[in-house]
C-alpha positions as CSV (number, residue, x, y, z in Angstrom):
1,X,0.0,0.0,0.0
2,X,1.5,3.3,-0.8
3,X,1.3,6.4,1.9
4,X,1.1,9.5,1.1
5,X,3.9,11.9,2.6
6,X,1.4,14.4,3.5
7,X,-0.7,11.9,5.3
8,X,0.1,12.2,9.9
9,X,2.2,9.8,11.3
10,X,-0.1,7.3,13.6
11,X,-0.3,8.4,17.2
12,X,1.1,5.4,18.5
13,X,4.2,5.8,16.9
14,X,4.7,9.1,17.8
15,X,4.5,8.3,21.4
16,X,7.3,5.4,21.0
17,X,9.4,7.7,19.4
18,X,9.0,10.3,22.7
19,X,9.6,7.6,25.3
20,X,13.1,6.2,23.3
21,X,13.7,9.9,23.6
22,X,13.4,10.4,27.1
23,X,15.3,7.3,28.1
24,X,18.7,8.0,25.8
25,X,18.7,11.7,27.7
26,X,17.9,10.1,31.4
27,X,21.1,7.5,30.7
28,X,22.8,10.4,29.2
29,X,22.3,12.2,32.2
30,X,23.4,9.7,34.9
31,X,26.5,9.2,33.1
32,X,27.5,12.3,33.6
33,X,26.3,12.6,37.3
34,X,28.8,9.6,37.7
35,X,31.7,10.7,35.8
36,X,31.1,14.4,37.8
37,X,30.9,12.1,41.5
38,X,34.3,10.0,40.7
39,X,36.3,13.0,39.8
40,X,34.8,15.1,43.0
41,X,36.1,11.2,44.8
42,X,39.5,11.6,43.3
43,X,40.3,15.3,44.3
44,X,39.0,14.7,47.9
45,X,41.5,11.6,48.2
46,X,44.5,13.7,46.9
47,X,43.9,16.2,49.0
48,X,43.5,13.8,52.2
49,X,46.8,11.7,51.0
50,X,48.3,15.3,50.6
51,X,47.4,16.6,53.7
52,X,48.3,13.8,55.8
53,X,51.8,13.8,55.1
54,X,54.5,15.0,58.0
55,X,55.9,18.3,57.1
56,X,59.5,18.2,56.3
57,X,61.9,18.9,59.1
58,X,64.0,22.6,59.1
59,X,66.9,22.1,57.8
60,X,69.5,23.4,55.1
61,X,72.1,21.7,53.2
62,X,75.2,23.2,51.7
63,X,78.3,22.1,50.1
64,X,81.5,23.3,51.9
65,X,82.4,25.9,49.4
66,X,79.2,27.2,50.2
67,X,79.5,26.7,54.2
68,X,82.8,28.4,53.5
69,X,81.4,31.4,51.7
70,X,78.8,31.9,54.4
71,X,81.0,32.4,57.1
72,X,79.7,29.0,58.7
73,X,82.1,27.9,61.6
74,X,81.6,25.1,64.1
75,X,81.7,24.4,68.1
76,X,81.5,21.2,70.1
77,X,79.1,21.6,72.8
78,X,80.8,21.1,76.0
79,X,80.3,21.2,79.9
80,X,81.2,23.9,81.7
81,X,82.2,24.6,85.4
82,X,80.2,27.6,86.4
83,X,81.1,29.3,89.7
84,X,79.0,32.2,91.3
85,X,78.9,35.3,89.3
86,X,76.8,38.4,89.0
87,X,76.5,40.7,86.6
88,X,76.3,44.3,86.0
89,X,75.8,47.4,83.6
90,X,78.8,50.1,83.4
91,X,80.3,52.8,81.8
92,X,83.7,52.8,80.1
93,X,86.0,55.5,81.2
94,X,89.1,57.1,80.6
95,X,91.7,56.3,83.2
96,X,92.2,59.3,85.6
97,X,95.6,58.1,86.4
98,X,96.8,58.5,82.7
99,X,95.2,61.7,82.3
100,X,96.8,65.4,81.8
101,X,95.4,68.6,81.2
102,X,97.3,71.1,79.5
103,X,97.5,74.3,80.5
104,X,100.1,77.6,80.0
105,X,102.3,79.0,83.0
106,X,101.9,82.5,82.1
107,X,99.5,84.6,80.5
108,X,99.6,84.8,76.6
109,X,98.3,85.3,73.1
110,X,98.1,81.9,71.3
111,X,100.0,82.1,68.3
112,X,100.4,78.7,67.1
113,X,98.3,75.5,67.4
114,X,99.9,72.8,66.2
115,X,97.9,69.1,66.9
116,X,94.2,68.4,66.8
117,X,91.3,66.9,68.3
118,X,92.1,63.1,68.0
119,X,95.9,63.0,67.4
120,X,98.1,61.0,69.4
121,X,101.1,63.1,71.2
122,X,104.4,61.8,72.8
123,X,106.0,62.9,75.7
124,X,107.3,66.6,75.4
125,X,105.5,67.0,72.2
126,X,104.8,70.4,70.9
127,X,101.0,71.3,71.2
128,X,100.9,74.9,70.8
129,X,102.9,78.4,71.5
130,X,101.8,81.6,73.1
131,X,102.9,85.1,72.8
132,X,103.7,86.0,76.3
133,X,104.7,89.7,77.9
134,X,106.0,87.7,81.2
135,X,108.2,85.4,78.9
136,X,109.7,88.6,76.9
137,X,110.6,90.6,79.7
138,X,112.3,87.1,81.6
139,X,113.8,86.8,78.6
140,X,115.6,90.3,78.2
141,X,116.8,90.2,82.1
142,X,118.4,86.8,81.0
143,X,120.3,88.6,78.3
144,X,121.2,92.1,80.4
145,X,122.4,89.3,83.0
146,X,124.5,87.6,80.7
147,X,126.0,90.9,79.2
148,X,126.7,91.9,83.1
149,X,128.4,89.1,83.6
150,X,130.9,88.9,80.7
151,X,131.9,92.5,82.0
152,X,132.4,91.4,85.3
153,X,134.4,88.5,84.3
154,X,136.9,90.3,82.3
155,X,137.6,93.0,85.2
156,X,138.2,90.0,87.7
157,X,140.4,88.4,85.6
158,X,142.4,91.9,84.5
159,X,142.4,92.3,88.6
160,X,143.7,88.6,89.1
161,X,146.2,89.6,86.9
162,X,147.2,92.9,87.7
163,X,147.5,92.1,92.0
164,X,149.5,88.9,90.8
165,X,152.0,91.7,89.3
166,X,151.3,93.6,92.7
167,X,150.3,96.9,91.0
168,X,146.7,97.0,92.2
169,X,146.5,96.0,96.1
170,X,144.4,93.1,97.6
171,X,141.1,95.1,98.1
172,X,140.7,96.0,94.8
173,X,140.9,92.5,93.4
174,X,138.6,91.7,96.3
175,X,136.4,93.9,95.1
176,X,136.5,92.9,91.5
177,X,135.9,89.0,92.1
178,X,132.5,89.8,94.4
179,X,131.3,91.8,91.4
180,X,132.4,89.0,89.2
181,X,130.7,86.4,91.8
182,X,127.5,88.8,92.1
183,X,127.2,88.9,88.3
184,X,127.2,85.0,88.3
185,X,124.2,84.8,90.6
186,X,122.0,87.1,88.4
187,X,122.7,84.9,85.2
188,X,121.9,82.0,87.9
189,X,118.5,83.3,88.7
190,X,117.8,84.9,85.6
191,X,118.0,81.4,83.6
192,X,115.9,79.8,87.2
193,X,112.8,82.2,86.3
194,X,112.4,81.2,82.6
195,X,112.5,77.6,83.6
196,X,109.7,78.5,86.4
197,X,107.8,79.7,83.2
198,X,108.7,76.9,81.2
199,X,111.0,78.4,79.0
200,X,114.3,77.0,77.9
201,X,116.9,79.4,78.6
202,X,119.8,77.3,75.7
203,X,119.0,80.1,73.3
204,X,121.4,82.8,74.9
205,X,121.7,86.1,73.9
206,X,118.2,85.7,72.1
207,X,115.6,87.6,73.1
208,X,111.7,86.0,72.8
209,X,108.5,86.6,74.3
210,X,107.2,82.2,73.2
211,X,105.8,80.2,75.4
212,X,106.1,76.7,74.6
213,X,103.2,74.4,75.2
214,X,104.2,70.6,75.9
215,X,102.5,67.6,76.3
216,X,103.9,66.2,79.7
217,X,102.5,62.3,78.6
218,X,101.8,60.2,75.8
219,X,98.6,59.5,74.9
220,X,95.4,60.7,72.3
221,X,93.9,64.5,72.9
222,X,90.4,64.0,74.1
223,X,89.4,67.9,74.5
224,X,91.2,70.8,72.9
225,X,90.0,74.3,73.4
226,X,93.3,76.4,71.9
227,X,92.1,78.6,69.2
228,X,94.6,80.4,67.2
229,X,94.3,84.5,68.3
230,X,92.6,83.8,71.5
231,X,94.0,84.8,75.5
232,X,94.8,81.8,77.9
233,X,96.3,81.8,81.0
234,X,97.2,79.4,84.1
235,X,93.4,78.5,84.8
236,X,92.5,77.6,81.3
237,X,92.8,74.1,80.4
238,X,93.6,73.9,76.5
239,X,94.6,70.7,76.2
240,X,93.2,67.0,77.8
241,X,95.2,64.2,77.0
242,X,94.4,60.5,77.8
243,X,96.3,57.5,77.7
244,X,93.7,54.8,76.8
245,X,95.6,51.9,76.4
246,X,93.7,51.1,79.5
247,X,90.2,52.4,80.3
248,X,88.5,51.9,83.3
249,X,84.7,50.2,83.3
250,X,82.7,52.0,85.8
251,X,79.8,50.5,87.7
252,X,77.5,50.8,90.6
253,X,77.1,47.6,92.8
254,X,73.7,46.5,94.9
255,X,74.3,46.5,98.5
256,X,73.1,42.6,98.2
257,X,76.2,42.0,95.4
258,X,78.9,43.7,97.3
259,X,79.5,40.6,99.5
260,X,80.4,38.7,96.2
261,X,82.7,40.9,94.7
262,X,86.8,41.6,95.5
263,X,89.3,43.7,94.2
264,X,91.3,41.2,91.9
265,X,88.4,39.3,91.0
266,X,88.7,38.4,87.0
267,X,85.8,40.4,84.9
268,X,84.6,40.0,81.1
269,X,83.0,42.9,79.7
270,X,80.8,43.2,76.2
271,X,79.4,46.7,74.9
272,X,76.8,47.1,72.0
273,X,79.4,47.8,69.4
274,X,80.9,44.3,69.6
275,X,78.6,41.7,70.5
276,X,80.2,38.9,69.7
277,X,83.1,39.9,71.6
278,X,84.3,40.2,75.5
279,X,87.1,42.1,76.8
280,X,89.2,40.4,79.8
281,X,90.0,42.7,82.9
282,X,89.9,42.8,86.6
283,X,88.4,44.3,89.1
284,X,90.8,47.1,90.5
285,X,88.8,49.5,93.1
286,X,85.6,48.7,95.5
287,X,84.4,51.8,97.3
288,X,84.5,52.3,100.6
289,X,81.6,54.7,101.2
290,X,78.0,53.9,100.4
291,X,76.3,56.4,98.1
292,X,73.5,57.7,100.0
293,X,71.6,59.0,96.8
294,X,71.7,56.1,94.5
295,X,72.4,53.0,97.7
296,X,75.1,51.9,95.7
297,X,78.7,51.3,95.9
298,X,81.1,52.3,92.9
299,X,83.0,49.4,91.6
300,X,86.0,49.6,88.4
301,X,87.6,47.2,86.4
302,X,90.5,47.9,84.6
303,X,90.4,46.4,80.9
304,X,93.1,46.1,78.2
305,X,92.5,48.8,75.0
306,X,95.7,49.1,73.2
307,X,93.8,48.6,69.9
308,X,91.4,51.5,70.9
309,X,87.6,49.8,70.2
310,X,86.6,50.4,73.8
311,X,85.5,54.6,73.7
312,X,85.3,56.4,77.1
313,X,81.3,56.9,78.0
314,X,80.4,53.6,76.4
315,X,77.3,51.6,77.9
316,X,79.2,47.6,78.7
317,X,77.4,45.0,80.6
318,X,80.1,43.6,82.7
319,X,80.5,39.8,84.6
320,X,83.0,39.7,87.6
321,X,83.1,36.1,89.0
322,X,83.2,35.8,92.5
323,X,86.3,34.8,94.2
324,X,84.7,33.9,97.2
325,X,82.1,31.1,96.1
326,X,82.2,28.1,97.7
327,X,83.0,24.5,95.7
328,X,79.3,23.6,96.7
329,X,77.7,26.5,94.8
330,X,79.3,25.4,91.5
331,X,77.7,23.8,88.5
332,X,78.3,22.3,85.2
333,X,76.4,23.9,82.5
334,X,76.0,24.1,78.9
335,X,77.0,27.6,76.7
336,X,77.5,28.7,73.6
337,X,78.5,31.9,71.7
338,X,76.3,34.4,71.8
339,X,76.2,35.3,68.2
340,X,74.8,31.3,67.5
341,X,71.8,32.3,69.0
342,X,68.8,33.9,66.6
343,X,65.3,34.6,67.0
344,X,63.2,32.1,64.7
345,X,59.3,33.3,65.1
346,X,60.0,34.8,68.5
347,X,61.9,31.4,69.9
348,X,65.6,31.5,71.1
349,X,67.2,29.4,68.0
350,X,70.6,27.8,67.4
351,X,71.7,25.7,64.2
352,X,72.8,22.1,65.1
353,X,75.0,20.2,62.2
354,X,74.0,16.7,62.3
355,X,72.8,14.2,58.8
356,X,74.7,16.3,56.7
357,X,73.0,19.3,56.5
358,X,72.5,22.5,59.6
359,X,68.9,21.5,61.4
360,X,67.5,24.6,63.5
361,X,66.9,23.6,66.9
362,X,64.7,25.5,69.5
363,X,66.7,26.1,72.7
364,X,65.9,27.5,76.2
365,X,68.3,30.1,77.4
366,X,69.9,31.1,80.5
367,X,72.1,33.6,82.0
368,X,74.2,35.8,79.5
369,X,78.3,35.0,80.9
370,X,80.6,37.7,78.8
371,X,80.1,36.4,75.0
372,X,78.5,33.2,75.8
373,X,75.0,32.4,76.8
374,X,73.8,29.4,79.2
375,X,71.4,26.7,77.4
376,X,68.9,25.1,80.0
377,X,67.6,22.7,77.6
378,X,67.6,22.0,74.0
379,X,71.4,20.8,73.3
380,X,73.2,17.9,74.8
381,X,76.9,17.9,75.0
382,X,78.9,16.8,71.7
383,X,77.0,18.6,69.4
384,X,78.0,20.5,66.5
385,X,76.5,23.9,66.9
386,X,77.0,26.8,64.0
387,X,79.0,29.5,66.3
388,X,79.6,31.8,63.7
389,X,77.1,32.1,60.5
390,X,74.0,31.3,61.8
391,X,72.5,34.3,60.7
392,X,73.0,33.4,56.8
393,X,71.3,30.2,57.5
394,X,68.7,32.3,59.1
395,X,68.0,34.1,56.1
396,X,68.0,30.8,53.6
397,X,65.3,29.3,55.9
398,X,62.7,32.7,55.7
399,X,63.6,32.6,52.0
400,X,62.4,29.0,51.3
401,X,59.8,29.3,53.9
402,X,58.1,32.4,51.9
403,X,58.7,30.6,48.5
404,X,56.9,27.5,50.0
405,X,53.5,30.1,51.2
406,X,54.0,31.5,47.4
């Protein structure tokens, strides 16, 4: 039978067609819903298997060359014998016994300055000169003195000669030698003032009116208030020269600590402008009278500065062990250098060297003993801490910790 195209599809075939429809697009449909759910599955157990692995432990590894370029330098912890100490802050000062201030004998016009503010003098060295009215007119006495006394002297000896030959008679050539002797004693006394000024009286027959202004020690000029031009005289202090080869570390002692400390006792100092460093002295004066203002008693140690680092009015923080602590108060404790010690997020830190590589290891610290610090807990003894370089470790450890958060 032939159909028509124009003739409508039966009903019923148009409803099968719908309901195969439906089906394909329902399986369709879950498919997807699956495929969606095993992926969502996947990415949750990645991220669980991800999260539940341990962090990796601190830790840096570097080749030698590079430990070397770093700075890095080793210490074995060890156990040390600790006796009773206490610990103080000071002041560095220049030692009063190697001090000199300068100042002219006689009144005068400076005419000459010579050194400066910071230049180190020698013994007898010229500092500056002065025109001075008192030093002219000692001067010209010296020479009229001088020109006296050559007169004198060649009448004596024209008398000795003459009364040898018995043509003048005894009192005359008495007369002539007392002149002779009298003219002696004013050259004497003449040449005695201009060393009471200071003068040298070797330039005879030279009048001058220069003072000469000498350091009397060796040492570094501190203070200089000499101005080319300007008036000085025996009350003003030009010139303050200090020997600090030695400096003297001031400090002010508790009633409660004076009972531990004695002159002799040995003393490490550090100051702010070397950290890492202590400076060995002893201690070399305990006052005798209580400071009624402060309740304190002034205490100085005496520290070695021939290479000049330690600067008078310097803040130090200074140790002085205790001579008088008994064998029972002693203990053995743990230190290390100061400078191994950094901060890592607030925590007292050092770097230990252990499995090839420098691990950072939390620490708790103690008492601060010159350049070294007490550790409570944290190390044990035989360790290889980084004493010098631990810094530059610190730094690779923030770097790779804010490349990890990146």
């Amino acid at each position: 039978m032939n159909v028509n195209q124009d003739t409508p599809a039966h009903p019923v075939a148009l409803r099968c067609i719908s309901r195969f429809a439906a089906a394909v697009l329902v399986a369709l449909a879950l498919t997807s819903l699956t495929a969606c759910g095993n992926a969502n599955n996947n990415a949750k157990e990645e991220k669980t298997t991800t999260t539940e692995q341990p962090p990796e432990k601190d830790g840096v590894k570097l080749s030698k060359d590079e430990a070397q370029r770093a700075g890095i330098a080793l210490e074995e912890v060890k156990a040390h014998t600790l006796g009773e100490a206490i610990t103080v802050t000071a002041t560095i000062r220049a030692n009063q016994d190697r001090m000199a201030r300068v100042a002219p004998r006689v009144e005068g016009r400076l005419a000459t300055v010579v050194v400066s503010l910071g230049d180190a003098v020698r013994p007898n060295q010229l500092l500056a000169t002065l025109d001075s009215v008192a030093v002219g007119e000692a001067s010209s006495a010296l020479i009229q003195a001088q020109s006296i006394d050559r007169l004198a002297q060649a009448d004596f000896q024209r008398a000795a000669s003459l009364q040898a030959e018995e043509i003048i008679s005894q009192k005359d050539y008495l007369r002539a030698r007392s002149e002779y002797e009298r003219s002696k004693a004013s050259v004497r006394a003449a040449e005695d003032r201009l060393k009471l000024l200071g003068v040298s009286s070797s330039h005879a027959g030279q009048a001058t009116s220069i003072f000469p202004l000498i350091s009397p020690i060796s040492g570094t000029v501190i203070e200089k208030k000499a101005t080319v031009g300007g008036l000085a005289g025996p009350t003003d202090s030009l010139f303050l020269i200090a020997d600090l080869s030695r400096v003297w570390i001031e400090a002010d002692l508790a009633e409660s600590q004076l009972s531990k400390v004695r002159v002799g006792a040995n003393a490490s100092v550090i100051v702010d402008a070397y950290p890492r460093e202590s400076f060995k002295g002893q201690v070399t004066y305990v006052a005798n009278v209580l400071d009624k203002d402060t309740r304190t008693i002034p205490a100085r140690i005496e520290v070695d500065n021939k290479d000049g680092r330690l600067k008078p009015e310097m803040f130090a923080t200074a140790t002085i062990e205790s001579p008088t602590a008994a064998t029972a108060t002693e203990r053995e404790v743990l230190t290390v250098p100061a400078g191994a010690i950094v901060l890592m997020q607030g925590q007292p830190s050092v770097f230990v060297f252990e499995n090839d590589g420098y691990e950072q290891r939390a620490i708790d610290i103690g008492e601060r003993l010159g350049d070294r610090t007490v550790v409570k807990s944290g190390l044990q003894s035989g360790e290889q801490v980084v004493s010098a370089g631990a810094y530059a470790l610190k730094a690779r450890v923030l770097k790779s910790q804010i490349g990890d958060a990146h």
